[in-house]
ZAMARGU-4260 file (C-alpha; in steps of 0.2 Angstrom, whole numbers, plus 5000, padded with zeros to 4 digits):
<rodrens>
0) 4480/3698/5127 | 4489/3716/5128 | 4502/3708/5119 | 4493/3703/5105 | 4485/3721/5105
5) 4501/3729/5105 | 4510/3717/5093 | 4495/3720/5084 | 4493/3740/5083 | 4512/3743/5081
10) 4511/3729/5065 | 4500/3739/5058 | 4510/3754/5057 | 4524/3745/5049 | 4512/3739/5037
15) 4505/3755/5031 | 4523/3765/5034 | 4517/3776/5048 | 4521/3777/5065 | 4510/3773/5078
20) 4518/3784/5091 | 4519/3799/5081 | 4499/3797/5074 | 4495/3797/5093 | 4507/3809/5100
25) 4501/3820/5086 | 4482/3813/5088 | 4486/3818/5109 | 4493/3834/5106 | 4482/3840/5096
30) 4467/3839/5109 | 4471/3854/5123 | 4475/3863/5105 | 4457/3862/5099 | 4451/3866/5117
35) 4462/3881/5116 | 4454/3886/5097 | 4437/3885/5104 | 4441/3897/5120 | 4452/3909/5107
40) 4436/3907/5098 | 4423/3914/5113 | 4438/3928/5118 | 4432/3933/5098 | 4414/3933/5097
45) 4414/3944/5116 | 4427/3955/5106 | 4417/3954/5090 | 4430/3948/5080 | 4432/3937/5067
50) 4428/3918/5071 | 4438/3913/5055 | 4455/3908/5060 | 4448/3900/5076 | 4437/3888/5068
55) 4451/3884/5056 | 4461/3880/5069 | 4451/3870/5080 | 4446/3862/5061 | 4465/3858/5057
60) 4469/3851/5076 | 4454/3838/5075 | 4461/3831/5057 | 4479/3833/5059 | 4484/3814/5063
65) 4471/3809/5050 | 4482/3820/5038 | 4496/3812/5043 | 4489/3795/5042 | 4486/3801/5023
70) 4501/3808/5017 | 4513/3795/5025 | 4504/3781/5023 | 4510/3767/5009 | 4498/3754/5005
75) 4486/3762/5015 | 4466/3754/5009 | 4452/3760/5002 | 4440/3758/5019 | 4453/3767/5027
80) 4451/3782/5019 | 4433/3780/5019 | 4435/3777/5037 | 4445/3792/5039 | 4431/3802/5030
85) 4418/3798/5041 | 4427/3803/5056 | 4431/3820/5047 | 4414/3822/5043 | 4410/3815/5061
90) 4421/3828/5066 | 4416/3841/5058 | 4398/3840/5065 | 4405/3839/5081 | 4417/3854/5080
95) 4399/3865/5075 | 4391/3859/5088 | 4405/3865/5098 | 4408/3883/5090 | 4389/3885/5089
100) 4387/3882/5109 | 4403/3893/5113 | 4398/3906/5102 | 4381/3908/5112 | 4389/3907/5128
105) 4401/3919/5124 | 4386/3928/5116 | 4377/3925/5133 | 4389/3935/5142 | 4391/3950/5133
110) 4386/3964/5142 | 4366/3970/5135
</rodrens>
């Protein structure tokens, strides 16, 4: 059964041109980046600076192996991308949520 899977997963990257291991290592990598976003974030909003570049970063961390998925995929279908847009947009939901709460908590504790 993990055969298949793997024969599977890696059959797919030679199908659309990209490869598996860089969309994960980048899709991996990218996670302690975005944690790292949201705490330069709150280090901001207590220093009432701009929350500008942080968002954008934690934004361009989340879609980063979807971006590579786009530019170097050949072939790639249409339900993919559509697929792809739905995480982003999932995504994005999910990254407000999560700058929304830190910015409270770092609102929190601020000093009255």
């Amino acid at each position: 059964m993990f055969d298949a899977l793997r024969d599977w997963f890696f059959g797919l990257g030679a199908q659309y041109g990209v490869d598996p291991l860089v969309f994960g290592a980048i899709y991996v990598g990218a996670i302690p980046l975005f944690f790292a976003s949201l705490a330069w974030l709150g280090r901001n909003v207590k220093a009432k600076k701009s929350p500008v570049v942080p968002i954008l970063a934690a934004g361009a961390c989340f879609v980063s192996a979807y971006v590579y998925l786009l530019i170097a995929g050949e072939n790639v279908p249409a339900w993919v991308y559509g697929f792809v847009a739905l995480l982003v947009a999932f995504g994005a939901w999910s990254t407000v949520r999560s700058v929304r709460k830190t910015i409270a908590e770092a609102k929190a504790e601020m000093p009255a």
